[in-house]
C-alpha positions as CSV (number, residue, x, y, z in Angstrom):
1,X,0.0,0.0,0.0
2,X,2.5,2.1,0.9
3,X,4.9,1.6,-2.0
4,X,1.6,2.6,-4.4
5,X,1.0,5.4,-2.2
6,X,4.7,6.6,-2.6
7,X,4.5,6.2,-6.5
8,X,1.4,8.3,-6.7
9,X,2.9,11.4,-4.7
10,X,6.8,10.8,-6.4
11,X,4.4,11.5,-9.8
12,X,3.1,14.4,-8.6
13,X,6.2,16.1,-7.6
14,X,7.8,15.1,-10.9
15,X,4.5,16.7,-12.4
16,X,5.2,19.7,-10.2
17,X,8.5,19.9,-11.1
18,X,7.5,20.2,-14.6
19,X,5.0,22.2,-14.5
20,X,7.2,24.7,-12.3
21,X,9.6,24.3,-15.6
22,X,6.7,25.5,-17.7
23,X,6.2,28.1,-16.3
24,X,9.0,29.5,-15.5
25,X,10.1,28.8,-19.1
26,X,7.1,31.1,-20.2
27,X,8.0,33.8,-17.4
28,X,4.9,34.8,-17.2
29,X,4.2,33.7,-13.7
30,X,4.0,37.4,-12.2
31,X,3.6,36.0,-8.7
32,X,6.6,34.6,-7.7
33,X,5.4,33.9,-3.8
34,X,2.7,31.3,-4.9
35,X,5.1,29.2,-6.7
36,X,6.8,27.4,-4.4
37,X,5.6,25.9,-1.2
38,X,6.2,27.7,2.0
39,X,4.4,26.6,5.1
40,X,4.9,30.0,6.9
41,X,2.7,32.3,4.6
42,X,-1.2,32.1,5.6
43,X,-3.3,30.2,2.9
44,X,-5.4,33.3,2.2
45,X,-2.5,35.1,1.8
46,X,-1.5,32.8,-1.2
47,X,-4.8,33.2,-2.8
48,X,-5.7,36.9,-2.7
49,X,-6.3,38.4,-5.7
50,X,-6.1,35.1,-8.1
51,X,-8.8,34.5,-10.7
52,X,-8.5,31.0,-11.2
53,X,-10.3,31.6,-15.1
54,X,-7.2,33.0,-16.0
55,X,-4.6,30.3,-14.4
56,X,-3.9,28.1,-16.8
57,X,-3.1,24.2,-16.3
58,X,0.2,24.5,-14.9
59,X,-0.5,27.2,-12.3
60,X,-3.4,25.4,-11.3
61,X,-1.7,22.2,-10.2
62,X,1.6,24.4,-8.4
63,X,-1.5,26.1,-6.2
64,X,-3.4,23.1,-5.4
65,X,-0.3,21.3,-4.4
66,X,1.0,24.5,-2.2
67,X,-2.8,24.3,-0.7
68,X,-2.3,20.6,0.0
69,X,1.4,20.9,1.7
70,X,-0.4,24.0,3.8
71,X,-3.1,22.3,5.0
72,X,-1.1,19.8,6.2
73,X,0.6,19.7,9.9
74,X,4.2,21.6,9.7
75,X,5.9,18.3,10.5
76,X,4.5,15.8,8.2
77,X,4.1,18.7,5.2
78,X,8.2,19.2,5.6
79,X,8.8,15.5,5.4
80,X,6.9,15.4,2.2
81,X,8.5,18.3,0.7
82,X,12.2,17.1,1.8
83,X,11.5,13.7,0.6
84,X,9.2,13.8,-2.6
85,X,9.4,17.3,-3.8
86,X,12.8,19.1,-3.3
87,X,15.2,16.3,-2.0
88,X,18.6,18.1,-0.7
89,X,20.2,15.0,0.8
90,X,19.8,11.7,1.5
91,X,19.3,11.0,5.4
92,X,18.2,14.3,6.0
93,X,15.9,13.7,8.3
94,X,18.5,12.3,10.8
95,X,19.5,15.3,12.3
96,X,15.3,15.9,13.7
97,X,14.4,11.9,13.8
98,X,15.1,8.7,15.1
99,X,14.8,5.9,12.3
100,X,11.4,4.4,13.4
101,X,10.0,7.8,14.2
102,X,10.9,9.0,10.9
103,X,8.8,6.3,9.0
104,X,5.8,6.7,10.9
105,X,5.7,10.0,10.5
106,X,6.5,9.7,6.6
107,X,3.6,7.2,6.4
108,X,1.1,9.6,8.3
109,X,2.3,12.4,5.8
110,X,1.8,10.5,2.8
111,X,-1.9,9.2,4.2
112,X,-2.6,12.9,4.7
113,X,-0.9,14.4,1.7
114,X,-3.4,12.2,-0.7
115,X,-6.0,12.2,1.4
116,X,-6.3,15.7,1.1
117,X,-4.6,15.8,-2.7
């Protein structure tokens, strides 16, 4: 279950990835602040102003999956973002968590992230 689970959100970041690419290959993105995930701004602060009729495919999929990782708890949203979306290293997760603490968190996260996805 959990290896299907981890498939379905590695596709999404590599979607989000892309779609990041897109449109920052366009540049014509004029709101820089929405496009990557950052669980200290406020949802309504990310949506102000934004008439989704004009968003086109790309933008629409970077927003819903900055409103997924915001909706989620701090912890388990970082864990996805480190792990799926923007990996830095490989055991980062070593200096905040023990080994078995780690994957149960990860598998909350990854329950939550589709869940709510």
């Amino acid at each position: 279950m959990i290896d299907t689970c981890e498939c379905k959100i590695k596709d999404i970041a590599l979607k989000y990835k892309k779609d990041l690419s897109i449109c920052m290959k366009n540049d014509n993105f004029n709101n820089e602040d929405l496009m990557l995930f950052d669980s200290a701004h406020e949802v309504q602060k990310r949506f102000i102003n934004i008439n989704n009729d004009k968003l086109a495919e790309e933008k629409r999929e970077i927003l819903r999956i900055n409103f997924v990782l915001s909706s989620m708890d701090r912890k388990r949203a970082m864990i996805i973002w480190n792990e799926y979306f923007f990996p830095v290293e490989k055991f980062w997760w070593m200096r905040d968590y023990t080994r078995s603490t780690f994957y149960r968190i990860r598998k909350k996260a990854i329950e939550e992230f589709l869940c709510i996805y």
